[in-house]
C-alpha positions as CSV (number, residue, x, y, z in Angstrom):
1,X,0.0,0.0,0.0
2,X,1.0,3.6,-0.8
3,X,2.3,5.6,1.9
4,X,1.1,8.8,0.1
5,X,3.0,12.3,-0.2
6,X,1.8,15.3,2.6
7,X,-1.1,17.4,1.6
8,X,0.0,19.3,-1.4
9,X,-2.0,22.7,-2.7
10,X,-0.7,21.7,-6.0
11,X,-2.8,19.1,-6.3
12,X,-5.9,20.6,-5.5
13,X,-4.8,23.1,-8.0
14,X,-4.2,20.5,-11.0
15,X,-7.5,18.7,-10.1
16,X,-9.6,21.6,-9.6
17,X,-8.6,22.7,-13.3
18,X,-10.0,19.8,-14.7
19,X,-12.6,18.2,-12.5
20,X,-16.4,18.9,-13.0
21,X,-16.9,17.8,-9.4
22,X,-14.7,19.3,-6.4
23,X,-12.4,18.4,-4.2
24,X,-10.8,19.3,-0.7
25,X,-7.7,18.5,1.5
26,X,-7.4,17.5,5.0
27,X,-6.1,20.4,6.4
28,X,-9.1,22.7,4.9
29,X,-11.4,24.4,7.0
30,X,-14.3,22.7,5.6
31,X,-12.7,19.0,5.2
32,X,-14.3,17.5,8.3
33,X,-18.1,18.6,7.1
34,X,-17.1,16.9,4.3
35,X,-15.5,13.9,5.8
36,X,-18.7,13.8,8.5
37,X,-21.2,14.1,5.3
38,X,-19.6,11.2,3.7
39,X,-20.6,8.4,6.3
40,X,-24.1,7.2,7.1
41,X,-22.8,5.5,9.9
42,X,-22.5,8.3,13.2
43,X,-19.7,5.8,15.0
44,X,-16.6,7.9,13.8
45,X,-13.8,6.6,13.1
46,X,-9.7,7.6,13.1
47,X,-9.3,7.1,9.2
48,X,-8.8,10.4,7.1
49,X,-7.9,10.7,3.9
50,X,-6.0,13.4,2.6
51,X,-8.3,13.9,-0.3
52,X,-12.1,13.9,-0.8
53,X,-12.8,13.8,-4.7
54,X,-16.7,14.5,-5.9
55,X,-16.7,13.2,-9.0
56,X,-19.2,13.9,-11.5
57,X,-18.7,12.5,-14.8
58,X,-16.5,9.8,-15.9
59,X,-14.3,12.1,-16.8
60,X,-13.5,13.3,-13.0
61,X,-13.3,9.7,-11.8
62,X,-10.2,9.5,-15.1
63,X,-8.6,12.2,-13.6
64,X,-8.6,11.2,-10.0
65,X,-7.1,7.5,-10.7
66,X,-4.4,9.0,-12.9
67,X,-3.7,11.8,-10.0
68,X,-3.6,9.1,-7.8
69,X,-1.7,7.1,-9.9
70,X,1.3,10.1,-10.8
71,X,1.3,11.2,-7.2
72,X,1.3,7.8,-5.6
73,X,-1.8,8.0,-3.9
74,X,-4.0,5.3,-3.0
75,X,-8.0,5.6,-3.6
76,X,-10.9,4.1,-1.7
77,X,-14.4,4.5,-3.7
78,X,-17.7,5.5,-2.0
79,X,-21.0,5.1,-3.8
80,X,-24.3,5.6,-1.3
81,X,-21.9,5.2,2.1
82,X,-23.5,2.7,3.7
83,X,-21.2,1.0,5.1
84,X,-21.6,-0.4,8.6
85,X,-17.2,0.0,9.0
86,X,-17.3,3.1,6.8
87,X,-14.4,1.4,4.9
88,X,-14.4,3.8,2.2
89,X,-12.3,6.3,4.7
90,X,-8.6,5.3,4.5
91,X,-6.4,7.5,7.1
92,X,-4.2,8.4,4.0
93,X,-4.8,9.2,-0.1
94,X,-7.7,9.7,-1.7
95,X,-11.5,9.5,-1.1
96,X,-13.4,9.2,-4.8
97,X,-17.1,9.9,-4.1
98,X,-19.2,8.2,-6.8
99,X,-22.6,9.3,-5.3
100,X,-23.0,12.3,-7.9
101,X,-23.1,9.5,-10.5
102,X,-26.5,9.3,-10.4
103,X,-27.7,8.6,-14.5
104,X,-30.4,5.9,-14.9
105,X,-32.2,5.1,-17.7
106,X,-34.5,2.4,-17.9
107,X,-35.2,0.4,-21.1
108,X,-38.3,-1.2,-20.7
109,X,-38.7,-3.5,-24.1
110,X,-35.3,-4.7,-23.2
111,X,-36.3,-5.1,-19.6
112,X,-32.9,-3.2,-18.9
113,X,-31.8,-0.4,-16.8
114,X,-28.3,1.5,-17.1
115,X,-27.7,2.8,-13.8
116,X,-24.7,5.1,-12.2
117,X,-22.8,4.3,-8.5
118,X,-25.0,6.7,-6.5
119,X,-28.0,5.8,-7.7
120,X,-30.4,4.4,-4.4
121,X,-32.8,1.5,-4.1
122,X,-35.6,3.9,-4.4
123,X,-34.7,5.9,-7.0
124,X,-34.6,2.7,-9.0
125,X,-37.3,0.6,-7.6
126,X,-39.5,3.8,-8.5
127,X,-38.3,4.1,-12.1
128,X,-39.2,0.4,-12.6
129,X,-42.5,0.4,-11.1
130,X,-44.0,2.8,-14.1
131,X,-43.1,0.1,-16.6
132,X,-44.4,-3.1,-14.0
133,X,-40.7,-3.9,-13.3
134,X,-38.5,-4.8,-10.6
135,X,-35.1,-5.1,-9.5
136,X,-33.4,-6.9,-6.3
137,X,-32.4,-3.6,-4.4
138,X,-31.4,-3.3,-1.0
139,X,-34.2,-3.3,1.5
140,X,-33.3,0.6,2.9
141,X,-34.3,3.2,0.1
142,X,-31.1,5.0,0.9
143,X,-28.8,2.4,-0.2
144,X,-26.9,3.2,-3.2
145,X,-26.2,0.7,-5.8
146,X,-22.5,0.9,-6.7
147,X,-21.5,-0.8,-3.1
148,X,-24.5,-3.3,-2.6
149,X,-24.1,-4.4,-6.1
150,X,-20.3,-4.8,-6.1
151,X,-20.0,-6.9,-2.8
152,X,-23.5,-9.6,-3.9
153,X,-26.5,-7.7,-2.7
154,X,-28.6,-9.9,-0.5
155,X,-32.0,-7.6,-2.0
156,X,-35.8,-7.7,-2.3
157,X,-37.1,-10.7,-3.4
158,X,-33.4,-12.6,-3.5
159,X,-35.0,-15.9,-4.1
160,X,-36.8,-16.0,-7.4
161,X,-34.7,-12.6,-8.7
162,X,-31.1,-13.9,-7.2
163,X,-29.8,-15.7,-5.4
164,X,-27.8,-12.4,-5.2
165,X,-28.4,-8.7,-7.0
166,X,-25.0,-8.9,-8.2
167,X,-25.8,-11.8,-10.7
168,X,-28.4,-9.5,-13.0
169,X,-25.3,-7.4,-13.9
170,X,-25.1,-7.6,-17.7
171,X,-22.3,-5.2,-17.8
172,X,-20.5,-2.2,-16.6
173,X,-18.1,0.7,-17.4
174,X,-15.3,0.7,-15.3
175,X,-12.1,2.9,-15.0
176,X,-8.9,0.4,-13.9
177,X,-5.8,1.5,-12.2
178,X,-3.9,3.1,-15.4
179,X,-6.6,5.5,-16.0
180,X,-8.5,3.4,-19.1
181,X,-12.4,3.2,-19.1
182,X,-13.1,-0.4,-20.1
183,X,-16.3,-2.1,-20.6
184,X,-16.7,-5.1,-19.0
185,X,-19.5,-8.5,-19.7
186,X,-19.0,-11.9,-20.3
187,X,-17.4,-11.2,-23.8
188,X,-15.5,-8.3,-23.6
189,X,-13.1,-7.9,-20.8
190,X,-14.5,-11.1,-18.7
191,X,-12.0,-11.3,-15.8
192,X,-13.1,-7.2,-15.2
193,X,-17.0,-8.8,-15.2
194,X,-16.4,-11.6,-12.9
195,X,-14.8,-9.9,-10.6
196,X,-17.2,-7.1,-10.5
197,X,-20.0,-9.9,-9.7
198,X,-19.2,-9.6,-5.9
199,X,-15.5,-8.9,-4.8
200,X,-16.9,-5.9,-3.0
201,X,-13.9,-3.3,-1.4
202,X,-11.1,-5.9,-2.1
203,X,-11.4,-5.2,-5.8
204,X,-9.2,-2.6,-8.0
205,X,-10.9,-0.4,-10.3
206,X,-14.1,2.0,-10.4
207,X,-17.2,1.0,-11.7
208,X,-18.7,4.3,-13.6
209,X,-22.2,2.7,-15.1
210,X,-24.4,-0.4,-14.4
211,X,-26.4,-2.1,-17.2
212,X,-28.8,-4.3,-14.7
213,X,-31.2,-7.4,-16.0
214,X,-34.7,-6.2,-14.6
215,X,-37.6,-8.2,-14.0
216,X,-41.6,-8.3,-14.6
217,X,-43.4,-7.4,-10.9
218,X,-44.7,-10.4,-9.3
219,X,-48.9,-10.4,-9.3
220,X,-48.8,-10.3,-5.8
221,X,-46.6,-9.1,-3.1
222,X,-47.8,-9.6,0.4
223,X,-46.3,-9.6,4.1
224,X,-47.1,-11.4,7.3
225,X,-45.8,-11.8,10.8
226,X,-45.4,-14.6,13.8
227,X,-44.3,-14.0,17.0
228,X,-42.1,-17.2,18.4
229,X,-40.6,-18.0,22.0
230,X,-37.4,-17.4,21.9
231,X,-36.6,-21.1,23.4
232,X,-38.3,-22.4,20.1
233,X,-35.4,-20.4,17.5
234,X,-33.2,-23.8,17.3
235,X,-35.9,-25.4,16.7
236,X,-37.8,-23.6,14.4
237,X,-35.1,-23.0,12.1
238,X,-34.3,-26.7,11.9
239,X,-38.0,-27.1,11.0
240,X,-38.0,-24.3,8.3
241,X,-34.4,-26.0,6.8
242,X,-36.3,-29.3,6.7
243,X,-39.5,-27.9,5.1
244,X,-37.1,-26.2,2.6
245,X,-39.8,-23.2,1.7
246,X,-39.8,-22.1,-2.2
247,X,-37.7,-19.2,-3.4
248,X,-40.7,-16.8,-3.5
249,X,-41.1,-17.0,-0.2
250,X,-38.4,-14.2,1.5
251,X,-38.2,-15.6,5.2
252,X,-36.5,-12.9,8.6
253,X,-36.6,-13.9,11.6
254,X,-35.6,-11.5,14.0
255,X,-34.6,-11.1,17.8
256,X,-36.5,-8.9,19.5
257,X,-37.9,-7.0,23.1
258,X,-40.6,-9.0,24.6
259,X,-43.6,-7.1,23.3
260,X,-44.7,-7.3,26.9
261,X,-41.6,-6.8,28.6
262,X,-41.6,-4.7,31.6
263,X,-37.8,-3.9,31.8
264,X,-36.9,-2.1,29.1
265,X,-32.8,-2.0,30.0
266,X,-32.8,-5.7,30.5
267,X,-35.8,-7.0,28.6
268,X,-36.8,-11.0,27.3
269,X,-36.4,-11.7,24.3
270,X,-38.8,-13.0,21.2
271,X,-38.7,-13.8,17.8
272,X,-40.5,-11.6,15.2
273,X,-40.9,-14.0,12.1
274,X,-41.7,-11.9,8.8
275,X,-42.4,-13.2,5.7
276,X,-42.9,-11.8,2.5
277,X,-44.6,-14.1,-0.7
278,X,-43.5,-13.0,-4.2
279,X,-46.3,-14.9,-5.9
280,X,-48.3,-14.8,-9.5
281,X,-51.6,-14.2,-7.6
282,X,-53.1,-13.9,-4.0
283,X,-54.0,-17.0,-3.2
284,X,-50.7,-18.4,-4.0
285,X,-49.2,-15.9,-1.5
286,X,-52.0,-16.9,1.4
287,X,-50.5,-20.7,0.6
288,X,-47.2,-19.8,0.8
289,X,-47.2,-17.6,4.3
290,X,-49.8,-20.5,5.5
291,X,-47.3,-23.2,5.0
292,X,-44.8,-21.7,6.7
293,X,-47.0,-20.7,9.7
294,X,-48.0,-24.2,10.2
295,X,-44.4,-25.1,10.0
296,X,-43.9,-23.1,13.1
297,X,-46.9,-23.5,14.6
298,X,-45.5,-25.5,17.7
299,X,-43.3,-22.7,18.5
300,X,-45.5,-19.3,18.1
301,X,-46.9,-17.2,20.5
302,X,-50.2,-16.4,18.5
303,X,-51.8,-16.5,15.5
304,X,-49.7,-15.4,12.5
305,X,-51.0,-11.4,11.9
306,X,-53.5,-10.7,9.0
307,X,-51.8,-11.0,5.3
308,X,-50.8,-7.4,3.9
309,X,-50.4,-6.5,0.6
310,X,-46.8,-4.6,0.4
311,X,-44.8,-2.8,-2.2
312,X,-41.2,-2.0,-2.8
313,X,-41.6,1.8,-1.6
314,X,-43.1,0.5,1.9
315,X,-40.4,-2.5,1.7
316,X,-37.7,0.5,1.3
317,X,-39.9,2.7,4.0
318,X,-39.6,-0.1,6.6
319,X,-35.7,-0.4,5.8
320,X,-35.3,3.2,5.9
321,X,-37.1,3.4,9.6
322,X,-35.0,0.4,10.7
323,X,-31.4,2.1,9.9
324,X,-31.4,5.4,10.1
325,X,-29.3,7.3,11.9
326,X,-27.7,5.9,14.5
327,X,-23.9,4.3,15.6
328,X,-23.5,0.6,13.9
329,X,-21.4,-2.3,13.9
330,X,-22.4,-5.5,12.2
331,X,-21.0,-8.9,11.6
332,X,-22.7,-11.8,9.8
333,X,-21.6,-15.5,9.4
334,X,-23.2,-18.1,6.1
335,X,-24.3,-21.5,7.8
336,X,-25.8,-24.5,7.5
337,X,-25.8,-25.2,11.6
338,X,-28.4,-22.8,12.2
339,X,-29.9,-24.5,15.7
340,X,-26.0,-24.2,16.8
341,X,-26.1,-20.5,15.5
342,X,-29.2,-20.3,17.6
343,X,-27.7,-21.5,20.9
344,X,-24.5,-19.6,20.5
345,X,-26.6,-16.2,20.2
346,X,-29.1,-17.1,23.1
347,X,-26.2,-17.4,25.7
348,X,-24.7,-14.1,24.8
349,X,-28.1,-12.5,25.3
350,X,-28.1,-12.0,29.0
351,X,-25.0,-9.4,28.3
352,X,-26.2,-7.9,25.5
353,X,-25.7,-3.6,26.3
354,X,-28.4,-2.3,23.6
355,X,-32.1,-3.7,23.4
356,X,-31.8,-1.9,19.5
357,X,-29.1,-4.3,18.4
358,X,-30.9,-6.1,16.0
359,X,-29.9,-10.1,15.3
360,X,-31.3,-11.2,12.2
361,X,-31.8,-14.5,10.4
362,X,-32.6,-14.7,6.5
363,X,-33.2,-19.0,5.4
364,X,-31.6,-18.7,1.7
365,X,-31.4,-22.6,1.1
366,X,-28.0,-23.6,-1.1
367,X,-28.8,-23.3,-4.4
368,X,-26.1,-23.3,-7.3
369,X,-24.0,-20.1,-8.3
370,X,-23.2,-18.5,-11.2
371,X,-19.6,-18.1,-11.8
372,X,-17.8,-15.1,-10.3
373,X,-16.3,-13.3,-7.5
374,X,-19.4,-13.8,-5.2
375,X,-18.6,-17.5,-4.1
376,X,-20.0,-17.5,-0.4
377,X,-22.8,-20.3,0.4
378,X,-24.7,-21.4,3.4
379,X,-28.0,-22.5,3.8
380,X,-29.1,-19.5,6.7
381,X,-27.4,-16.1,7.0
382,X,-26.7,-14.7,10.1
383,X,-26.1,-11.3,10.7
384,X,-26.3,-8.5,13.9
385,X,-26.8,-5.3,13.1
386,X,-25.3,-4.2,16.8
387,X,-26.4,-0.6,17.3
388,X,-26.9,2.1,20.0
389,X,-26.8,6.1,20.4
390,X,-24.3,7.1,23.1
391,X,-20.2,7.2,21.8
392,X,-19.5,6.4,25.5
393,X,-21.2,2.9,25.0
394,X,-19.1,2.2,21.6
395,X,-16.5,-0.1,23.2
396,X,-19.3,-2.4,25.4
397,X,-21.3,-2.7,22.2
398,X,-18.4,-2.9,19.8
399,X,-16.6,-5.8,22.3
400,X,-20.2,-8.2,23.0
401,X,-20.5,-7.8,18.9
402,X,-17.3,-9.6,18.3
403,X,-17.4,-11.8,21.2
404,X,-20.4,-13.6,19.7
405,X,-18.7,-13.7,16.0
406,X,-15.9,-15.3,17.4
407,X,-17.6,-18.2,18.8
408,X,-19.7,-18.4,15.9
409,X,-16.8,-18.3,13.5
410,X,-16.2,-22.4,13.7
411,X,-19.7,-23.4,12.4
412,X,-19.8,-20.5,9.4
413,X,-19.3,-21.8,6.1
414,X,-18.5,-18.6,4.5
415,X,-19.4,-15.0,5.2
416,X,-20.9,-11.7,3.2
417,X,-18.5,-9.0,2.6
418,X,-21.3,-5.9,2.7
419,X,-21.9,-6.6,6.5
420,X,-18.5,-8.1,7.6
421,X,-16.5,-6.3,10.3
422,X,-13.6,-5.1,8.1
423,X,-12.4,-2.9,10.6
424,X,-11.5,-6.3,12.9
425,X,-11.5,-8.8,10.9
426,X,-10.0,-7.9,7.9
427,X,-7.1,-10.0,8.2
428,X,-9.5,-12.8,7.5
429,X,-11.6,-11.1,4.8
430,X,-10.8,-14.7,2.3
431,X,-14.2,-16.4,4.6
432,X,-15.9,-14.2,2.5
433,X,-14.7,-16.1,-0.9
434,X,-14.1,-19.7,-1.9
435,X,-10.6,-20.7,-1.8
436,X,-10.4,-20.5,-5.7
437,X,-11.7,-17.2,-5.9
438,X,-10.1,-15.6,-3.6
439,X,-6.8,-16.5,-5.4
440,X,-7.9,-15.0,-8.9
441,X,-9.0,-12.2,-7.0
442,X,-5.7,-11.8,-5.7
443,X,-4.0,-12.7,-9.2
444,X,-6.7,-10.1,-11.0
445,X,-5.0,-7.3,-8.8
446,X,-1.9,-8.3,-8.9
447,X,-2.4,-7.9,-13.1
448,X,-4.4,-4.7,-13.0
449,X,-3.1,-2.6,-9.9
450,X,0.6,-3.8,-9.9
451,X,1.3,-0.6,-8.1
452,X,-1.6,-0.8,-5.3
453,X,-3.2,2.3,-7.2
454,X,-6.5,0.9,-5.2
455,X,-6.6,0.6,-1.4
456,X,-5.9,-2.7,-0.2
457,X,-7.3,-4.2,3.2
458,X,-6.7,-3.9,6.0
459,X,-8.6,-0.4,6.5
């Protein structure tokens, strides 16, 4: 990794001249509004680059890799910033902010959509839906595309339009470490496009356009919810991994308060099961929640709630409401020993510090990949979204997080880079790949960044 050169005003100088967007150096009065603006995530972290680029064009994102390049500077990309480690800040080089690339165009005869970096689930999701179609975003609204897409994306109805978002790429533009905009598919340039298809922050160049593979909306698109004890989870998911539900079926479970707990700092615990049927009509929705329901019926608290009809704007309102602002840490594991999963999270319960962290359980089944960089299977993903509002509660809520990962590290098969603690375990970011891919992913930069133009991990 490049060690960088000190903040030089030349460099804003030569950049400034020909950038549409704008850029600022660390030791400018207005750097840290900048720097703040930049992460969704309110846990701050001691990582500052010595640059913030806002591109906007292709042009600017050119210019930034080649000044990066000349000066020997190292660049980290940011697309929406939603990232739970806010790996996008490096505490030297350059920050390229991609959210001002924002085209999309949507083809509908072609059931296509060209889309740029900083373009969000909802701004997408809402383009499609005039022309009946639909596209595997991220559940929050605010997510932007460029970073969900390029690490999997785990999206809106991942079972029948998946099993990841990042497998309807078609193609992309991209801009690689010696300055060259390249398109990339599975013809032209197909290392570039099968790396793209999931390697997430490890890779080495800066996707500029998306052309995304979009789908008709389902008939019907309905929600329902069932409580569970929280002694029945091990259970429950080896009954759901048994029934093996259909793909249209999208099935959370979550951890949750009591919802007639009386001690709010130290409250039991239940699970909220939600389900949401991606079906051709309404009665084949009511089958599929019903199924499951019964499934679980030996386990639930009550009857499952009425059946809702749902779209992807109250899908993306829901998400919203569920991250906003706030200090995160996540970490996530891919299993197929989900009732050990189960155990392992219920005894770390008692200690937990914040009744708003937020386990989560998402049954995905193993089902066959396409061939790229996204290689991670498991039958059940696991991940805690570990979260809380006071910075003098960061190190209890940052230390019970990673105690549970680490005991649950022996029974994961693999784990998703978008929700992975990079910031501590980045030394063993290859979980997140198959042995073979994380190899030519290591060979593909080693050909296309010899010089470590792109920031390599650790952050």
């Amino acid at each position: 990794m490049r060690s960088g050169l000190e903040p030089n005003a030349s460099i804003v100088d030569d950049l400034a001249y020909c950038l549409n967007g704008k850029i600022q150096q660390r030791d400018a009065p207005d750097y840290e509004a900048w720097r703040r603006h930049a992460c969704w995530n309110q846990r701050d972290v001691a990582r500052r680059p010595q640059y913030i680029v806002r591109a906007r064009s292709h042009d600017d994102v050119v210019a930034a890799i080649n000044m990066a390049r000349e000066r020997k500077l190292s660049i980290a990309l940011r697309s929406g910033g939603h990232s739970f480690a806010n790996a996008f800040l490096r505490r030297d080089g350059v920050l390229l902010d991609l959210s001002a690339l924002h085209a999309l165009d949507v083809e509908p005869g072609r059931r296509r959509a060209v889309v740029g970096p900083g373009v969000t689930s909802r701004a997408l999701s809402e383009a499609l839906a005039a022309h009946r179609l639909g596209f595997p975003t991220g559940h929050s609204g605010t997510v932007g595309l460029g970073g969900f897409l390029l690490g999997g994306g785990l999206g809106i109805n991942f079972g029948m339009w998946g099993p990841m978002s990042a497998f309807q790429i078609k193609a992309l533009d991209l801009v690689t470490a010696d300055g060259k905009l390249r398109h990339a598919s599975a013809e032209e340039n197909p290392d570039l496009f099968w790396a793209a298809r999931g390697g997430g922050p490890t890779l080495f160049f800066a996707v500029v356009s998306f052309e995304l593979e979009c789908h008709p909306l389902p008939g019907a698109m309905t929600s329902q919810h069932l409580r569970l004890s929280l002694e029945g989870l091990p259970y429950a998911l080896s009954a759901i991994t048994k029934a093996a539900p259909q793909p249209a079926l999208q099935i959370m479970l979550a951890v949750v308060p009591a919802a007639d707990s009386s001690r709010p700092q130290k409250p039991r615990w239940e699970i909220a099961v939600s389900t949401l049927a991606f079906a051709e009509n309404g009665n084949e929705a009511t089958a599929l929640h019903a199924k499951l329901a019964n499934v679980l019926k030996p386990w639930a608290l009550d009857d499952a709630s009425e059946e809702q009809s749902i779209s992807f704007a109250a899908l993306h309102d829901h998400g919203d409401a569920a991250f906003g602002s706030g200090r995160y840490l996540t970490d996530n594991i891919l299993t197929d020993r989900p009732e050990d999963a189960a155990r392992i999270l219920i005894s770390h319960l008692p200690t937990l510090p914040s009744s708003a962290t937020l386990p989560l359980l998402i049954w995905q089944g193993n089902r066959p990949l396409p061939e790229a960089a996204f290689s991670a299977k498991g039958g059940w993903y696991f991940s805690t979204y570990a979260r809380w509002t006071d910075p003098r509660d960061d190190e209890a809520n940052m230390r019970w997080l990673r105690l549970l990962y680490d005991e649950l590290q022996p029974i994961a098969s693999h784990c998703y880079i978008n929700e992975f603690d990079l910031e501590y375990r980045s030394a063993e970011i290859a979980r997140c790949f198959s042995s073979d891919a994380w190899l030519r992913l290591a060979a593909l930069k080693r050909r296309y960044d010899p010089s470590g133009v792109f920031h390599d991990l650790p952050l």
